[in-house]
N, C-alpha and C positions, 0 to 999 in steps of 0.2 A: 826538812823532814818534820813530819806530826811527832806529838811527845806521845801517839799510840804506836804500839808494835806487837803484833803477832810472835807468840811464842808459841814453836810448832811440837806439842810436848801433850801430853794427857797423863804426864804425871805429877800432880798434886804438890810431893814435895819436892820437886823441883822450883814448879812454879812459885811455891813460897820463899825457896832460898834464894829465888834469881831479886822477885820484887823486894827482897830484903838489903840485898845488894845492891840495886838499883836506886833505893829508897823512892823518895816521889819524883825523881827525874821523869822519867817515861813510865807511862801508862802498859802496865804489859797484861797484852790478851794472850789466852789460855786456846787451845782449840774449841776444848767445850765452850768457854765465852762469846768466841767467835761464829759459833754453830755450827763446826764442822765434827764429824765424829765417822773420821778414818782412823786405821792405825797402818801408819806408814811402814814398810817392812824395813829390816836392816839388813841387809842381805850380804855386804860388802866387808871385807876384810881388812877397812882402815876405818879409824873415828871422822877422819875427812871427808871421805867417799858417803860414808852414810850420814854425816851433819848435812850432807850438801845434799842426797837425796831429800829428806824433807823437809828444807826449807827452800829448795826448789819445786815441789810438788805443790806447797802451800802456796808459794808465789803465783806458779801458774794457777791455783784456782781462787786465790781473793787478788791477786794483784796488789798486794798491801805490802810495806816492806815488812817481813818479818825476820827470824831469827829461828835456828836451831841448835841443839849439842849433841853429842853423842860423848860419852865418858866410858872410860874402864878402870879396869884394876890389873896392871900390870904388875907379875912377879917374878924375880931375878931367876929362885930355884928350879921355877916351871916353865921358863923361856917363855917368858910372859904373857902366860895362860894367867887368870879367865882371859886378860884383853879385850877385845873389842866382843866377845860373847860376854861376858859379863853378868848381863842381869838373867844369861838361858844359857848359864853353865852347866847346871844341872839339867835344864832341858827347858823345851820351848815353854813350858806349863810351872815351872820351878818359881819356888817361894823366894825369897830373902835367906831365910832358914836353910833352905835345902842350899842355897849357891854356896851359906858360909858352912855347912857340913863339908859340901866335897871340897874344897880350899882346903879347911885341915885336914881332913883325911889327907890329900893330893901332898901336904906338907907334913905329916902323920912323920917324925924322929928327921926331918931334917934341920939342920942349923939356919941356914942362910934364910931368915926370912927379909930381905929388904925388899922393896913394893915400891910400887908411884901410881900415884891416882892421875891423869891425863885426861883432860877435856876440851874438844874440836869443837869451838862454836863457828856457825856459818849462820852470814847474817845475808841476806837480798834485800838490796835496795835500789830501788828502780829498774830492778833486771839483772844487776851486778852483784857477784860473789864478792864478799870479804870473809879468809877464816884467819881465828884469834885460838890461841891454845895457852893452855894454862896446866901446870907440873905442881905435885906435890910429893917429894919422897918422903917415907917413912919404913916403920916395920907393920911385919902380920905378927900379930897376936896371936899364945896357941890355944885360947876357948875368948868369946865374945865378951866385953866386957862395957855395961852403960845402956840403957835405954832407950836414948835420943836418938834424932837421924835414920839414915835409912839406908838399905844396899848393904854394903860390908864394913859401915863408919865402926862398930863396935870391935871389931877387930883389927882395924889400923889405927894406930899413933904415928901424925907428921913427927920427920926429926923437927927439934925444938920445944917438943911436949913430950909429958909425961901421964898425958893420956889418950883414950882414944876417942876418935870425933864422935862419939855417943854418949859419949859423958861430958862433952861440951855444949853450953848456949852458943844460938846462931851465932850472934858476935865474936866469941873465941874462934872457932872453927873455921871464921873466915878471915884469922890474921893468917891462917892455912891453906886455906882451899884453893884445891887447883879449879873448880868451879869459879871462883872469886879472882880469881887471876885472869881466866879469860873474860870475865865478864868487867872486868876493868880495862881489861887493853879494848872490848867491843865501847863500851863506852867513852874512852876517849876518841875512839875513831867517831863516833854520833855527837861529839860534840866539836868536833873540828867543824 
């Protein structure tokens, strides 16, 4: 395998927290880098199902191994709403802002906030599926707390901190991350 790899993604901070994880092992291309500028749909009701749509879609048109994820925010009290909607909980046009409004509202005097962030990476290589998933429980916060990161990090705290992934540097964050977790099981599979 090349130390290039297609990361079938057009979003920004992702791409920066995967190459951070990655470090300089593999070259990871971006869709815009690679000069494709689709936006794959999600349509399916597993992180599996839709990691595998596009990084099969990608396959089939560079032929290059690549890699994709699809992550959520699983929560105990909401039967594990957002889930795989997550980033269009609020709706297909929904900010950052708006998803983490309706979470608390959706959590507005309940107790039980335990959560787990959950991330299905699907890599194609040479035609073949491999997926790698990666778990982080923690709690939901009840107003956002921290600057950093992106999605719903300022309102979760993995257990084993006492804060939440917005108020941590990349490095903390990913003695955590369930991004980080799959993206170290995908890498030892590429370096077998």
């Amino acid at each position: 395998m090349t130390n290039q790899i297609v990361f079938a993604t057009n979003n920004a901070n992702k791409v920066a927290e995967i190459k951070n994880v990655l470090g300089g092992q593999f070259e990871v291309i971006s869709l815009k880098d690679a000069g494709i500028e689709i936006d794959i749909p999600e349509p399916y009701d597993t992180l599996e199902e839709n990691a595998r749509t596009k990084s099969t879609t990608i396959f089939e048109l560079t032929s290059k191994d690549c890699f994709s994820e699809d992550t959520g925010l699983f929560v105990d009290a909401l039967n594990g709403a957002p889930g795989v909607k997550s980033a269009r909980y609020a709706g297909e046009q929904a900010t950052n802002q708006d998803n983490i409004q309706k979470l608390l509202l959706q959590l507005n005097g309940i107790e039980n906030r335990t959560a787990r962030f959950r991330t299905v990476i699907s890599l194609m290589q040479n035609g073949t599926e491999q997926q790698f998933e990666g778990i982080c429980e923690g709690i939901i916060l009840p107003a956002p707390i921290g600057e950093k990161g992106f999605g719903y990090d300022a309102l979760f705290i993995p257990n084993g901190s006492s804060k939440s992934f917005a108020q941590m540097e990349t490095e903390e964050k990913n003695l955590y991350s369930h991004r980080k977790k799959a993206v170290k099981k995908l890498i030892d599979f590429l370096n077998r």
